[in-house]
N, C-alpha and C positions, 0 to 999 in steps of 0.2 A: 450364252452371254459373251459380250464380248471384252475379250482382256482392259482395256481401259476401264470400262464399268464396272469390271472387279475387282479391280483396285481402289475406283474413287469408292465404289463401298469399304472396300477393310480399313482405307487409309480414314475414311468418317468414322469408322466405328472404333477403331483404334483412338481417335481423338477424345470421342465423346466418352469411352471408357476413362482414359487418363482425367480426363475433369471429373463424370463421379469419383473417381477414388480421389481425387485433389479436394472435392469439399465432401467427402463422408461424412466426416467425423459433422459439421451443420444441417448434413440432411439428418440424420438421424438423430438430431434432436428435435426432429419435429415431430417423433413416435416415442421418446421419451417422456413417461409422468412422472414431475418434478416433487408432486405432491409429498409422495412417500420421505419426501427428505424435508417437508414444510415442518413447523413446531408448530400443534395444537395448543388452542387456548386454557386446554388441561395440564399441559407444562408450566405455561407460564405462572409465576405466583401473584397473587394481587397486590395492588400496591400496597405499600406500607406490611406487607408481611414479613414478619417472623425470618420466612425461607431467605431474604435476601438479603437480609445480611450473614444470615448464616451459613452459606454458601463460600466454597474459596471464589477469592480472587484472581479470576483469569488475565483481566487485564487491569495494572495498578496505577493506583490513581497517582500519576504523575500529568503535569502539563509541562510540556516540552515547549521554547518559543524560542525561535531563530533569530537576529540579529545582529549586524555589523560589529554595536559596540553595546554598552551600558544606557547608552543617553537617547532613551525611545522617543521618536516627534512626538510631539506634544499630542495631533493625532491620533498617535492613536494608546494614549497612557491609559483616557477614561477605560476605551475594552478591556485593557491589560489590566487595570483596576480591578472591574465589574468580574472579570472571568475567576480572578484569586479570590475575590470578596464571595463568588457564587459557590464556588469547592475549598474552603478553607480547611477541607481534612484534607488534601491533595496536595501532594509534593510539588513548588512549582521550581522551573531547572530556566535560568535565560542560556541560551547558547550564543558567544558571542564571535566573532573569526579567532578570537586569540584563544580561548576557551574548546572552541572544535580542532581547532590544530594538536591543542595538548592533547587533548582526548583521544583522539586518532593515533597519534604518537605514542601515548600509553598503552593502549587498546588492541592500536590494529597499527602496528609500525611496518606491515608488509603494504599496505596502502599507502602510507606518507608520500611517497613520491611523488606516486597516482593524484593525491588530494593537494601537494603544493605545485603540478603542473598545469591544474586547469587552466584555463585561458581567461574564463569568467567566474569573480566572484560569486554567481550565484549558482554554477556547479558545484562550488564546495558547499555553500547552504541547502544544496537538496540535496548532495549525496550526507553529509553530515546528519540526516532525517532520519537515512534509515538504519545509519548504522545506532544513534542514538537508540530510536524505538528498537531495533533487533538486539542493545544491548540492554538496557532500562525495561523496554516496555513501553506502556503510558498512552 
């Protein structure tokens, strides 16, 4: 064979090796059964049983709602209504900017900085999300 044509082979097959192993981890979930990790309908409790509220609470019932200030558009009060009126055993929490600053400040004062240099207000309401739910919960 001759020396350029074994190299344009190793240097192919050197390529196409580097890409399998760059999507591995996707081919082989294509020989993975996810099943084994599905929940049967033998787990689950039927409604209105007994088991479920007897069960701890993994995730508590708080509702968590972001917003600039106190004074929600008018827009959208009815949902903001309807949603408390729907879980009235449910903690509900508004976050408002002046409300996620403190929070942050009390909580997690090594972020302050980080959360008063955003550039857009609505960096600080979606990083303010997850520190609320990663501290709270909800």
């Amino acid at each position: 064979m001759r020396r350029p044509v074994l190299l344009f082979l190793i240097l192919n097959l050197a390529i196409v090796a580097f890409l399998i192993h760059s999507v591995w981890t996707l081919l082989s979930l294509l020989v993975v059964d996810g099943s084994e990790d599905a929940i049967s309908r033998a787990e689950l409790p039927a409604p209105g049983s007994d088991l479920i509220d007897g069960r701890p609470q993994i995730i508590p019932k708080i509702i968590h709602q972001t917003y600039i200030n106190e004074s929600i558009p008018e827009v959208w009060q009815e949902p903001q209504k309807s949603c408390i009126e729907l879980h009235k055993d449910w903690e509900y929490k508004l976050w408002t900017d002046a409300a996620s600053r403190e929070f942050i400040a009390a909580e997690y004062p090594w972020f302050l900085e980080t959360f008063d240099n955003y550039e857009f207000p609505i960096q600080r309401a979606d990083s303010i999300r997850y520190f609320v739910l990663a501290h709270y919960g909800g």
